[in-house]
GUKOLTI-8949 format. One record per residue (C-alpha): x, y, z; residue in three letters. Coordinates in Angstrom, 3 decimals, decimal comma. Each point is the difference from the previous one (the first is absolute). Layout:
// GUKOLTI-8949
node X X Y Y Z Z drendo ALA
...
This chain:
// GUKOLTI-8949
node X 25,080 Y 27,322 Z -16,326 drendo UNK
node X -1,356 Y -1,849 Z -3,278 drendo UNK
node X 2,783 Y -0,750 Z -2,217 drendo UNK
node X -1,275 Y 2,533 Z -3,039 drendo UNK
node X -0,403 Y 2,661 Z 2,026 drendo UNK
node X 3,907 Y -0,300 Z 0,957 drendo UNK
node X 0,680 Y 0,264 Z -3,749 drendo UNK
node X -2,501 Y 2,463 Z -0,810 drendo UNK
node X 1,865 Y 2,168 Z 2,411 drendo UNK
node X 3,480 Y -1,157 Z -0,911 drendo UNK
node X -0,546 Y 0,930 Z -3,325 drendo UNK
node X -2,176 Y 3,159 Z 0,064 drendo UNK
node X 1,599 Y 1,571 Z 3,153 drendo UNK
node X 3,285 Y -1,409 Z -0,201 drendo UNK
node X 1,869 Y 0,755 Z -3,393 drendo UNK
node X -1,052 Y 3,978 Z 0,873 drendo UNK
node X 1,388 Y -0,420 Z 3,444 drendo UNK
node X 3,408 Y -1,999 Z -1,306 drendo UNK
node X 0,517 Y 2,882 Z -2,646 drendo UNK
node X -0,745 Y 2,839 Z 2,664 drendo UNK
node X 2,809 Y -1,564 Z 1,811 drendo UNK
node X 2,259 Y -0,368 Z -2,625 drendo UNK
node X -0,254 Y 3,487 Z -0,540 drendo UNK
node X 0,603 Y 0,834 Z 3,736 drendo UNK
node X 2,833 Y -1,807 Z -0,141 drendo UNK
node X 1,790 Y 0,348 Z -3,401 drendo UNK
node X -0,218 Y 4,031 Z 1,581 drendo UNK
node X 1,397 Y -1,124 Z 3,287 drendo UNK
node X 2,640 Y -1,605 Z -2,033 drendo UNK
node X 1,118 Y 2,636 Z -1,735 drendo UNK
node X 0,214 Y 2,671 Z 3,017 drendo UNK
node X 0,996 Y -2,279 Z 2,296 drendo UNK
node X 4,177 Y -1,394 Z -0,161 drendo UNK
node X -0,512 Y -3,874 Z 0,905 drendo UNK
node X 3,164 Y -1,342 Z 0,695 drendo UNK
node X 1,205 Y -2,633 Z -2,581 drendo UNK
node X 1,385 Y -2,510 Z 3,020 drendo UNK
node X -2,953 Y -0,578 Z 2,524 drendo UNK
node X 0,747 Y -1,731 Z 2,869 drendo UNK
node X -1,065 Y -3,669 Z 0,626 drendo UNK
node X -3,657 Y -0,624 Z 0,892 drendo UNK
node X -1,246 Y 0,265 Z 3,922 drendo UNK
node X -3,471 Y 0,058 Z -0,439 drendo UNK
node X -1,365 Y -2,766 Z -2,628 drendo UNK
node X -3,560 Y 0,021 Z -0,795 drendo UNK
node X -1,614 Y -2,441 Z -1,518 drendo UNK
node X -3,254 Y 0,541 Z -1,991 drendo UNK
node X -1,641 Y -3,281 Z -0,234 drendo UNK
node X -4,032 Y 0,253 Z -0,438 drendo UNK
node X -1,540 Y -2,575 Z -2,251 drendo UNK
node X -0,952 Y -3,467 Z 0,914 drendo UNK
node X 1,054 Y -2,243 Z 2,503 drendo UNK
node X 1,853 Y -2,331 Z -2,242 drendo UNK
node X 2,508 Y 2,777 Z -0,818 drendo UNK
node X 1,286 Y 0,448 Z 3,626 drendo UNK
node X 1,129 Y -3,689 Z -0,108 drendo UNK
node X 2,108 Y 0,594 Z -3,254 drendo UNK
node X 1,220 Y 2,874 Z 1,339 drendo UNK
node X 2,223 Y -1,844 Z 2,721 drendo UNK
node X 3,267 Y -0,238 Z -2,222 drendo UNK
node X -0,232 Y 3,701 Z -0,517 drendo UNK
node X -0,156 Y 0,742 Z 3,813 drendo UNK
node X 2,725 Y -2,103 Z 0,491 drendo UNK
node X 2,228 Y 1,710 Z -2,751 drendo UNK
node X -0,917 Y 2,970 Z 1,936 drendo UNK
node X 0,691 Y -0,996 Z 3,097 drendo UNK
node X 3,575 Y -1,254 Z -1,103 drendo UNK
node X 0,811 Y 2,729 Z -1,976 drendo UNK
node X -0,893 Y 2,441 Z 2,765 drendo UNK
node X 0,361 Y -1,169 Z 2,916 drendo UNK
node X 0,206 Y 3,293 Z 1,831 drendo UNK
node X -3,155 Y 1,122 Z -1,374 drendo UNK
node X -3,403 Y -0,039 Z 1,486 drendo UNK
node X -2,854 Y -1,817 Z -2,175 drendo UNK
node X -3,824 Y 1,635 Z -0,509 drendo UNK
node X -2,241 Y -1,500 Z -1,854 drendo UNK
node X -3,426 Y 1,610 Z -1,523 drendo UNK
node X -2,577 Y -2,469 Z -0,262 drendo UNK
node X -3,944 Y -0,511 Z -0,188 drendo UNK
node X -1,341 Y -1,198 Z 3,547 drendo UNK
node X -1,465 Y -2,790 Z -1,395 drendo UNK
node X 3,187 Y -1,495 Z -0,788 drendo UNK
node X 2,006 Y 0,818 Z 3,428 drendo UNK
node X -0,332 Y -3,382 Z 1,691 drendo UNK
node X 2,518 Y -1,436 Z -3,059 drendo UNK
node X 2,086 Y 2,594 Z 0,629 drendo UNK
node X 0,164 Y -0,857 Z 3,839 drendo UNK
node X 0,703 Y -3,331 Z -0,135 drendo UNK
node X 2,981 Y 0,932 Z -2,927 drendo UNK
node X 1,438 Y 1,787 Z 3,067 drendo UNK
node X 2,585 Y 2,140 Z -2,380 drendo UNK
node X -1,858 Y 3,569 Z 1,181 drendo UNK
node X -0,669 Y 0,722 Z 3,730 drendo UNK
node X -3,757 Y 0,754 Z 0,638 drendo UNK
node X 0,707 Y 3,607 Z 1,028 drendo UNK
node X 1,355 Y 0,376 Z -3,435 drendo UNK
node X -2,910 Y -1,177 Z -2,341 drendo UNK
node X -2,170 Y 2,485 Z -0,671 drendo UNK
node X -3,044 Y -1,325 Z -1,036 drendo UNK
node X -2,941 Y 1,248 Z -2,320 drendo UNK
node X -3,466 Y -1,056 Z -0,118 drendo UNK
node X -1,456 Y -0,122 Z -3,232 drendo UNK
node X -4,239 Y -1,269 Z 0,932 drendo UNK
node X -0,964 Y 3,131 Z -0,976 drendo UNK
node X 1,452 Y 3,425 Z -2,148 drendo UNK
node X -0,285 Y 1,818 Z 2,932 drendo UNK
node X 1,762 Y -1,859 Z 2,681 drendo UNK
node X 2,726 Y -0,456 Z -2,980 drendo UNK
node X 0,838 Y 3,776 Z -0,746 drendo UNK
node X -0,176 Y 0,613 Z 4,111 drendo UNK
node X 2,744 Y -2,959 Z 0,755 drendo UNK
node X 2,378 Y 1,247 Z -3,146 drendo UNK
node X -0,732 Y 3,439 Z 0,937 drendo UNK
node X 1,616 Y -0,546 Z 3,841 drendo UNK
node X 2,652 Y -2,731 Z -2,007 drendo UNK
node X 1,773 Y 2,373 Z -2,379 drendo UNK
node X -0,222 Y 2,380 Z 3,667 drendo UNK
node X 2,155 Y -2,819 Z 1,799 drendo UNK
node X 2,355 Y -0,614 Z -2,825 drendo UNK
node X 0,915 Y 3,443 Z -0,436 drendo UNK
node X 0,412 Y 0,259 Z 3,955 drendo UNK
node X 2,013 Y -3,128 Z 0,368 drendo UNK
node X 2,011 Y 1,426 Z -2,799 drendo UNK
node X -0,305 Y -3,085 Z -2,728 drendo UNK
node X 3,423 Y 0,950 Z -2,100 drendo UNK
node X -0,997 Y -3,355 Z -2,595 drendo UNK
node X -3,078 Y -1,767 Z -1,238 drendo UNK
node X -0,259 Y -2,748 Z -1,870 drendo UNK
node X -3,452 Y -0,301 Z -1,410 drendo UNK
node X -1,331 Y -3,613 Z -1,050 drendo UNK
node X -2,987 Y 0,795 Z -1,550 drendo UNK
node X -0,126 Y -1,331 Z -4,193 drendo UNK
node X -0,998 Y 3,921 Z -1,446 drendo UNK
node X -2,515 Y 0,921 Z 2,703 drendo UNK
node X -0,053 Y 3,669 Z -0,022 drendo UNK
node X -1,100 Y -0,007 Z 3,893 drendo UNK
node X 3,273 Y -1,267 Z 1,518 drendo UNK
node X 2,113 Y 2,036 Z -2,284 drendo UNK
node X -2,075 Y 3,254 Z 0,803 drendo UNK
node X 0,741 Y -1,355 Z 3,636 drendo UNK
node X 3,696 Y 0,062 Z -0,714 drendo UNK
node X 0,276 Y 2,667 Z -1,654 drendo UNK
node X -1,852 Y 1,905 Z 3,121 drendo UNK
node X 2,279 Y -1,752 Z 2,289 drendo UNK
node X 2,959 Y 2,209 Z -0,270 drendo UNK
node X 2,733 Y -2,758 Z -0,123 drendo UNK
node X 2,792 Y 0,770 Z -2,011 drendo UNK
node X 0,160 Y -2,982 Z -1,768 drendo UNK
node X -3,429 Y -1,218 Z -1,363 drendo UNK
node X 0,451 Y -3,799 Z -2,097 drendo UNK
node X -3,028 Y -1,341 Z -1,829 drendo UNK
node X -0,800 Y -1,792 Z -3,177 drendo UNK
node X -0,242 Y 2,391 Z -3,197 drendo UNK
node X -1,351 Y -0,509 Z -3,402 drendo UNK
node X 3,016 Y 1,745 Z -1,915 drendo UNK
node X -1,114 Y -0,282 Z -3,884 drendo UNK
node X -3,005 Y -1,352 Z 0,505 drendo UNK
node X -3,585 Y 1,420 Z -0,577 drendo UNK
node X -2,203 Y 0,614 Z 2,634 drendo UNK
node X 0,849 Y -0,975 Z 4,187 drendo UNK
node X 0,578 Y 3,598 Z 0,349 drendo UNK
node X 1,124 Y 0,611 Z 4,208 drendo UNK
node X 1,918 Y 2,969 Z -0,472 drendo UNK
node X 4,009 Y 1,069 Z -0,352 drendo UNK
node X 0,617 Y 0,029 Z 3,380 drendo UNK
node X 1,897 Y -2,678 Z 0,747 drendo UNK
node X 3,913 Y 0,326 Z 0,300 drendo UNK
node X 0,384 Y -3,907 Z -0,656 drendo UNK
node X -2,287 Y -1,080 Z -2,856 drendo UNK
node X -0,085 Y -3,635 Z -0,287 drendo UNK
node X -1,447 Y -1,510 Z -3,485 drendo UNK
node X -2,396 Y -2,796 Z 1,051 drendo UNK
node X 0,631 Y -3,425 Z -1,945 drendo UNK
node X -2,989 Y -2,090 Z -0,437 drendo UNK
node X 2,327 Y -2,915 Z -0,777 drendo UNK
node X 1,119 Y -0,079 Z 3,657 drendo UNK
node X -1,012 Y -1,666 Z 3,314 drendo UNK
node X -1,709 Y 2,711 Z 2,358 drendo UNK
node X 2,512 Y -0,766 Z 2,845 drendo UNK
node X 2,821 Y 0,572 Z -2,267 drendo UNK
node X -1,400 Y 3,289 Z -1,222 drendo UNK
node X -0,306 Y 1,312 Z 3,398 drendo UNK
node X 3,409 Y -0,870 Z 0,794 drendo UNK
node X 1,125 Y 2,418 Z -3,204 drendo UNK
node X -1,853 Y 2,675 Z 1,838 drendo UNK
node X 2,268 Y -0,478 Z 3,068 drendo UNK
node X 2,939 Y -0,383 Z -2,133 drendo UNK
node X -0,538 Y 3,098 Z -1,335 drendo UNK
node X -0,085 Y 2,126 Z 2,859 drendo UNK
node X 3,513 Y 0,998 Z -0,493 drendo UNK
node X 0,747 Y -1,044 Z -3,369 drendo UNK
node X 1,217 Y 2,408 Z -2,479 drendo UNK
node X -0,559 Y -1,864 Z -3,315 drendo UNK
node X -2,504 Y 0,127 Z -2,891 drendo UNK
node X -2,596 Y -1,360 Z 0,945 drendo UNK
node X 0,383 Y -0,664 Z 3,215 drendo UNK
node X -0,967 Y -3,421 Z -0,205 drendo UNK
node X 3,940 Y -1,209 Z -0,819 drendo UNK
node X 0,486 Y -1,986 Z 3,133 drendo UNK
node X 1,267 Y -2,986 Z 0,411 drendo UNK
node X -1,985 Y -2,975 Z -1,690 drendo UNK
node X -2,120 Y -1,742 Z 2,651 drendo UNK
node X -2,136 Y -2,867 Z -0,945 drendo UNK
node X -1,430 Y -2,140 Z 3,098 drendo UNK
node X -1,278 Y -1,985 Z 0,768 drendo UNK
node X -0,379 Y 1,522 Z 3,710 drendo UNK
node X -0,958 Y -1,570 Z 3,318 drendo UNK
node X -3,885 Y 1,129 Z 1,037 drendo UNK
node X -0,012 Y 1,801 Z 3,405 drendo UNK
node X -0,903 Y -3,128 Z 2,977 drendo UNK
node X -2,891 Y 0,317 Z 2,199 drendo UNK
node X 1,212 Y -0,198 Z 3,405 drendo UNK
node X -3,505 Y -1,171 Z 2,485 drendo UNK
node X 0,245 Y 0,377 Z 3,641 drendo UNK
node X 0,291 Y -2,468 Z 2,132 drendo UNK
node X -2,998 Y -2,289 Z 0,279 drendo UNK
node X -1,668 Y 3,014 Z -3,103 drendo UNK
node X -0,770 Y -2,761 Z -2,292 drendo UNK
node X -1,543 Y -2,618 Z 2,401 drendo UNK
node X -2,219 Y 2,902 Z 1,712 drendo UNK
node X -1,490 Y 0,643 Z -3,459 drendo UNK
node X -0,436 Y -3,469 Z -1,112 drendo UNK
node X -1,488 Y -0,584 Z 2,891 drendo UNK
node X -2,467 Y 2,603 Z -0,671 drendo UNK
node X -0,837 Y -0,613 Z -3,371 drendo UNK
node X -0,533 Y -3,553 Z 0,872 drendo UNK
node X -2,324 Y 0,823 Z 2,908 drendo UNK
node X -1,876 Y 2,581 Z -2,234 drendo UNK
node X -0,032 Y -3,204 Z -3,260 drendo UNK
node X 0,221 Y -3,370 Z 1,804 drendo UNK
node X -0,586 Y -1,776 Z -3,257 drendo UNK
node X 3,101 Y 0,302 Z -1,087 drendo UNK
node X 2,162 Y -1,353 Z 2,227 drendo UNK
node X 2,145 Y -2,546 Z -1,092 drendo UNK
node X -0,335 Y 0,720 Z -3,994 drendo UNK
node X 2,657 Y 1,996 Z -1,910 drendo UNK
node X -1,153 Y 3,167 Z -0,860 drendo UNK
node X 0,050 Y 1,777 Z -3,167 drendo UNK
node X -0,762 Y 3,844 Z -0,289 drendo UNK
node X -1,797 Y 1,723 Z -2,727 drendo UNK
node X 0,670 Y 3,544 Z -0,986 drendo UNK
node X -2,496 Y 0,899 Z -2,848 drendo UNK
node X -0,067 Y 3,857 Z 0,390 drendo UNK
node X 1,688 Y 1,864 Z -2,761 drendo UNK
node X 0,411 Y 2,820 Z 2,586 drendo UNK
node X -0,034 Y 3,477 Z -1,183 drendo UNK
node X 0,124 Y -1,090 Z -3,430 drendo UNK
node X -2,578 Y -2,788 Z -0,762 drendo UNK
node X 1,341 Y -0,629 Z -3,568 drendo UNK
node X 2,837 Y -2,133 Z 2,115 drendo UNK
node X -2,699 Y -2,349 Z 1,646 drendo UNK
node X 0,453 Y -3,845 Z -1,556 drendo UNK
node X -3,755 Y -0,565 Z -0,777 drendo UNK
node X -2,444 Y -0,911 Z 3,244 drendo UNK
node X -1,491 Y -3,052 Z -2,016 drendo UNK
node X 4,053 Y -1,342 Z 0,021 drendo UNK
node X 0,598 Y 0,316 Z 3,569 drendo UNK
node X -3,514 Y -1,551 Z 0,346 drendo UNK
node X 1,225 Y -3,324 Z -1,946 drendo UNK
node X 3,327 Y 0,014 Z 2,187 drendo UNK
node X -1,696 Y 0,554 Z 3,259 drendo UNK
node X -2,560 Y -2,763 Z -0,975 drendo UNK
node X 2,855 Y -2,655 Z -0,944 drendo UNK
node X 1,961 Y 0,478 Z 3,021 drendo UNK
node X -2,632 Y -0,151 Z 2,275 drendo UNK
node X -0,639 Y -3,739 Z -1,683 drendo UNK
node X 3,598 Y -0,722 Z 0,704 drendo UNK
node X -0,890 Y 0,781 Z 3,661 drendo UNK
node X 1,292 Y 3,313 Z 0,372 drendo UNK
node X -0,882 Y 3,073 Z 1,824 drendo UNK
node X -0,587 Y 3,028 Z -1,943 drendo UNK
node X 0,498 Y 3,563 Z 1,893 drendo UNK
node X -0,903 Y 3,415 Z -2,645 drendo UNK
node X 1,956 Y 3,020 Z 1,364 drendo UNK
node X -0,292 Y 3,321 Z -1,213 drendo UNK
node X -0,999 Y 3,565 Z 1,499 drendo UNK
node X -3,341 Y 0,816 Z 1,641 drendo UNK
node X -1,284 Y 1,320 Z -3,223 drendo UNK
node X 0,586 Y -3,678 Z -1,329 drendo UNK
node X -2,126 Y -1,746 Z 2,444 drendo UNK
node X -3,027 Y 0,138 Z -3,021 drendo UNK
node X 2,293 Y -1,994 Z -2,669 drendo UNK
node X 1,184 Y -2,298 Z 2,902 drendo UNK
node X -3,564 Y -0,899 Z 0,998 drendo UNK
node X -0,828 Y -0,497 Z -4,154 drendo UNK
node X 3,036 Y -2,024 Z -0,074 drendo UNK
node X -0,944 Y -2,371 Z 3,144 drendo UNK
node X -3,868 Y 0,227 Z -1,638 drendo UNK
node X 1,542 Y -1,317 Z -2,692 drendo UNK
node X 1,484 Y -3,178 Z 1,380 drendo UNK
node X -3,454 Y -1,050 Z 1,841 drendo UNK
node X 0,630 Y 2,016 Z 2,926 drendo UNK
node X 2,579 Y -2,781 Z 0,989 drendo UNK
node X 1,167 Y -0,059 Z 3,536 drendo UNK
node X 3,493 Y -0,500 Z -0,629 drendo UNK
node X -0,154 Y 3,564 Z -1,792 drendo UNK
node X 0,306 Y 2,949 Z 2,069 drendo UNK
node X -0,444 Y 3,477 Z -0,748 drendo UNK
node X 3,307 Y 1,719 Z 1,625 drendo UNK
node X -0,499 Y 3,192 Z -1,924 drendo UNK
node X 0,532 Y 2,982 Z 2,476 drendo UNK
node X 0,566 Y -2,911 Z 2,742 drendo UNK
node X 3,674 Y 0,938 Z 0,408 drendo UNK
node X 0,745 Y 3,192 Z 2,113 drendo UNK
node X 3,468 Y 0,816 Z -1,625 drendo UNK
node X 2,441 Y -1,268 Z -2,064 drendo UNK
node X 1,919 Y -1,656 Z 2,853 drendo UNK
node X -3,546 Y -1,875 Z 0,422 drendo UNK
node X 0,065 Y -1,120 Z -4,240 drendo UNK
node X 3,311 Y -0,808 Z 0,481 drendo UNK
node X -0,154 Y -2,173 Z 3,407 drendo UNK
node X -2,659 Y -1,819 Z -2,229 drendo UNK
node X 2,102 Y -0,124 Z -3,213 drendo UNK
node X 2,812 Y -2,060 Z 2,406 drendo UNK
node X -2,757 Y -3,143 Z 0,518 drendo UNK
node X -1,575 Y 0,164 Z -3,066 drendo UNK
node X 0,989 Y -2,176 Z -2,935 drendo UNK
node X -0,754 Y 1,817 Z -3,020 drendo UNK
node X -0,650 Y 3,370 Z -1,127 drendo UNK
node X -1,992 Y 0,605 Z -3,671 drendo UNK
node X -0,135 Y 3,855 Z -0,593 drendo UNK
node X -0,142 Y 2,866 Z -3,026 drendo UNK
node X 2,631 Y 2,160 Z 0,143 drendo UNK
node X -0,222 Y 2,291 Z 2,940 drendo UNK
node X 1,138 Y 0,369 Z 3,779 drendo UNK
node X -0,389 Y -3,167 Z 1,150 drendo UNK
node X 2,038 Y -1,956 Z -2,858 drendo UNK
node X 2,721 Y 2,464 Z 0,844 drendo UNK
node X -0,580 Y -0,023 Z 3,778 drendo UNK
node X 0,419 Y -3,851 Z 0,552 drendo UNK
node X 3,792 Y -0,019 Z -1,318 drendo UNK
node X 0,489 Y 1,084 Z 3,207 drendo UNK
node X -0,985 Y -3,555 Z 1,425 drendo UNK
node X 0,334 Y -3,525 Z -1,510 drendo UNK
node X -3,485 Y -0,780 Z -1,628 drendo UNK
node X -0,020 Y -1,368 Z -3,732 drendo UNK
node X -2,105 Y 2,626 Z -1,915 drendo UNK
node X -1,703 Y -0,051 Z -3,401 drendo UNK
node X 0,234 Y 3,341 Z -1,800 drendo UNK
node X -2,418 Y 1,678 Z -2,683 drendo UNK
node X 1,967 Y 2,412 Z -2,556 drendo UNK
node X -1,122 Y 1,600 Z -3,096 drendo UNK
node X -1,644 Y 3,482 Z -0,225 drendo UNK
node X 3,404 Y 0,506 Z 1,884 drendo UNK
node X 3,242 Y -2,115 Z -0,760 drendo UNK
node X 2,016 Y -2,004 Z 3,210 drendo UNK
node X 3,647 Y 1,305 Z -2,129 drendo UNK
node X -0,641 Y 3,523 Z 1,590 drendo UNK
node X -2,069 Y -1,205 Z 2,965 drendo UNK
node X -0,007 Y -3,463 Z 1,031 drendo UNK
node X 0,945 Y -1,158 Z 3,419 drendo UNK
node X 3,493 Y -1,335 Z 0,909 drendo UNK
node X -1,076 Y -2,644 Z 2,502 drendo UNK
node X 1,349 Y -3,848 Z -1,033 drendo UNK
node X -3,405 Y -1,204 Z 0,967 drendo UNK
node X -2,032 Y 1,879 Z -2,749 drendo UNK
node X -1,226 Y -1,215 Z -3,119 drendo UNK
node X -1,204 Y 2,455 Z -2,718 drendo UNK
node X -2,761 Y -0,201 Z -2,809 drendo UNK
node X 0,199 Y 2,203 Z -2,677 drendo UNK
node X -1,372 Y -0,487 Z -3,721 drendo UNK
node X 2,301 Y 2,967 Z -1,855 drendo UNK
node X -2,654 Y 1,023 Z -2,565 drendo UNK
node X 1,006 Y 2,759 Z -2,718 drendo UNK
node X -2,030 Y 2,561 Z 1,946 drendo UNK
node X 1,574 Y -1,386 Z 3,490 drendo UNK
node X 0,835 Y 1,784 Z 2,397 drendo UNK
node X -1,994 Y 2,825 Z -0,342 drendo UNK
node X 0,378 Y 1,825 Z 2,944 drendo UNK
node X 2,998 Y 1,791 Z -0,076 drendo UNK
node X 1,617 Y 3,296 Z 1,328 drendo UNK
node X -0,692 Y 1,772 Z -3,009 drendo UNK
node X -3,899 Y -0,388 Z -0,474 drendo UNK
node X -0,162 Y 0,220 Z 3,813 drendo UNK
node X -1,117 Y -3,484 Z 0,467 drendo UNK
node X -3,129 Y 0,669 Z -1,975 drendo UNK
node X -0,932 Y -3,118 Z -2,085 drendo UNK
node X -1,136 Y 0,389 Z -3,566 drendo UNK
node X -2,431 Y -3,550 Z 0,466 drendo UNK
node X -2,932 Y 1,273 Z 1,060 drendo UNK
node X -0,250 Y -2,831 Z 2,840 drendo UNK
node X 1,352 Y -2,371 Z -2,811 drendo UNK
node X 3,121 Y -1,342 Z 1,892 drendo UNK
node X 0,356 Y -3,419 Z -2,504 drendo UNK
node X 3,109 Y 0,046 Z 1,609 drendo UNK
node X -1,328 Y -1,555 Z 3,203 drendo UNK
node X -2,688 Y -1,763 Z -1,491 drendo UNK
node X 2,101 Y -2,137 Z -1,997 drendo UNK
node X 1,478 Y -1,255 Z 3,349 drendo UNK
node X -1,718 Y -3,183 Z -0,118 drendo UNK
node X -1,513 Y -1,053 Z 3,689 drendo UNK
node X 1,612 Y -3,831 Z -0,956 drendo UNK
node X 3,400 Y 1,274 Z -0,300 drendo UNK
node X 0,037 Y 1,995 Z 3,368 drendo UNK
node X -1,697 Y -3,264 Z 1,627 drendo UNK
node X 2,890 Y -2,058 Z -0,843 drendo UNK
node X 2,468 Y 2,379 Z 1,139 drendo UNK
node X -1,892 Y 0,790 Z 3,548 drendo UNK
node X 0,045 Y -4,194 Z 0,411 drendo UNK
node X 3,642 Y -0,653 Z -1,092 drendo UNK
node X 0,316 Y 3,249 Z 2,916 drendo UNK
node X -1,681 Y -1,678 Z 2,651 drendo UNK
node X 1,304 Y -3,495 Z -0,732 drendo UNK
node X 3,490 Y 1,890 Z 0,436 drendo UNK
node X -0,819 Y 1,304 Z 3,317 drendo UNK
């Protein structure tokens, strides 16, 4: 479902819904005697829906729940686009994600529709919603009828509105890495102080998940992709991201990747542009763009699954991407990768992997996207934040990279 839409209907259909609930409960509340010491969690869901990226900076979080609560049995809430990450993090067993599609407004309501069904039949007593002040998860939450409902609040500030409905407000601090956020949401599950976000200091850095191939998985697809691109065989291959995803204002400009592409190539390398299968266009423009060169393939919507892009991202020898999925996803393996920041900033988002290098020109207006203007950017397109990446200084950087490896 196009991105506007989603806030159209956040907006417009959400605030009414989160104060409707409010209401419901606030009454609840006061008929209802809700004893002051609860009893420790047994069924945690987690609502997790945005982008892929997320899931991976999630990890420390899972793991503070899984320590903390051993006992317990994790659920996590998710968009089905993004449940291959979550398989190969292997914190939640499969029978326990529920899964919603979001292609279309339809198939969304119908999957949260039977969701909030299974939560309340499983008997969820504590969610922990992820989401940065979308109104959808904490409607979901506050329909789930846990007991304990965690999420990020706005407190004093103007605006974010998502209802009064959760019994462990957390005030969300721009100044700190995502990762560490999430882990005050799990912190506060049980905490009784104000705010909730008291616990102890955490800093990082932390360890990326690992992927873990099968035996023989990585030679099988090498194989393949060798067989399918016999040109490159025997040169070191750099991969191009140039998508900016579901937000195009992140997207380092084409005619930059074009100059890179074009260098390396010289240098003798092989150039491979991944993406989704809406991103086959701009990978063909891109490959246009360099002659048509042999040695650069168009691998958007090649891979089958992210076990696929990540058996890839194991033999490759450099990744150059905007912010997005697959700058986050390749911490889980050991390939240098080049970074675009700006309209958002790497403090709150950028990936912990050792291997990964970040550009990021902090302009006065940088970042822009943020939780509070739900990631809408007030450029118009503009993003001199990126441009002013210079194509020279990312060149050097990919070379020192791949004289490294």
């Amino acid at each position: 479902m196009n991105i506007q839409i989603q806030k159209w209907v956040d907006r417009w259909l959400g605030i009414p819904c989160c104060a409707a609930l409010s209401a419901w409960h606030g009454t609840w509340n006061f008929f209802q005697y809700t004893p002051s010491v609860k009893p420790p969690p047994r069924r945690i869901l987690v609502i997790l829906l945005s982008e892929l990226g997320s899931l991976i900076l999630s990890e420390p979080m899972l793991c503070r729940l899984q320590k903390r609560y051993p006992d317990a049995t994790l659920y996590m809430l998710l968009f089905a686009r993004n449940r291959q990450v979550l398989d190969l993090l292997s914190f939640v067993q499969p029978e326990h994600i529920l899964a919603v599609r979001d292609d279309s407004a339809l198939h969304l309501l119908i999957d949260l529709w039977h969701s909030i069904r299974r939560m309340r039949t499983i008997g969820i007593d504590t969610v922990v919603d992820c989401e940065l002040f979308a109104r959808c998860s904490a409607i979901i939450s506050g329909c789930s009828g846990a007991l304990r409902r965690i999420g990020f609040h706005r407190h004093a500030q103007e605006g974010l509105y998502r209802g009064s409905f959760h019994t462990s407000p957390v005030p969300y601090n721009p100044y700190r890495h995502l990762s560490l956020q999430l882990i005050s949401l799990a912190d506060a599950i049980e905490s009784g102080e104000t705010p909730r976000a008291k616990s102890d200091l955490v800093t990082g850095p932390f360890a990326p998940p690992t992927f873990v191939p099968g035996l023989g998985e990585v030679k099988r697809e090498m194989d393949q992709l060798y067989g399918d691109y016999p040109q490159i065989v025997g040169k070191k291959m750099v991969l191009l991201y140039p998508s900016g995803g579901l937000l195009p204002i992140r997207a380092w400009p084409l005619e930059y990747f074009v100059t890179v592409a074009q260098a390396l190539l010289q240098d003798g390398c092989a150039i491979g542009v991944i993406g989704l299968p809406d991103d086959r266009t701009l990978a063909e423009a891109l490959r246009s763009a360099c002659g048509n060169n042999d040695s650069c393939i168009n691998l958007a919507g090649y891979t089958r699954s992210i076990r696929h892009l990540l058996c890839i991202f194991e033999r490759s020898d450099l990744l150059i991407t905007n912010d997005g999925g697959p700058g986050q996803v390749a911490a889980m393996t050991h390939i240098p990768t080049i970074v675009f920041f700006g309209p958002e900033t790497p403090l709150l988002y950028g990936s912990w992997s050792p291997f990964a290098h970040v550009f990021y020109t902090p302009l006065p207006c940088s970042p822009c996207l943020t939780a509070y203007n739900h990631r809408t950017s007030p450029c118009d397109g503009d993003n001199q934040c990126l441009k002013r990446i210079a194509p020279e200084s990312v060149l050097a950087k990919a070379r020192e990279f791949l004289i490294i490896r």
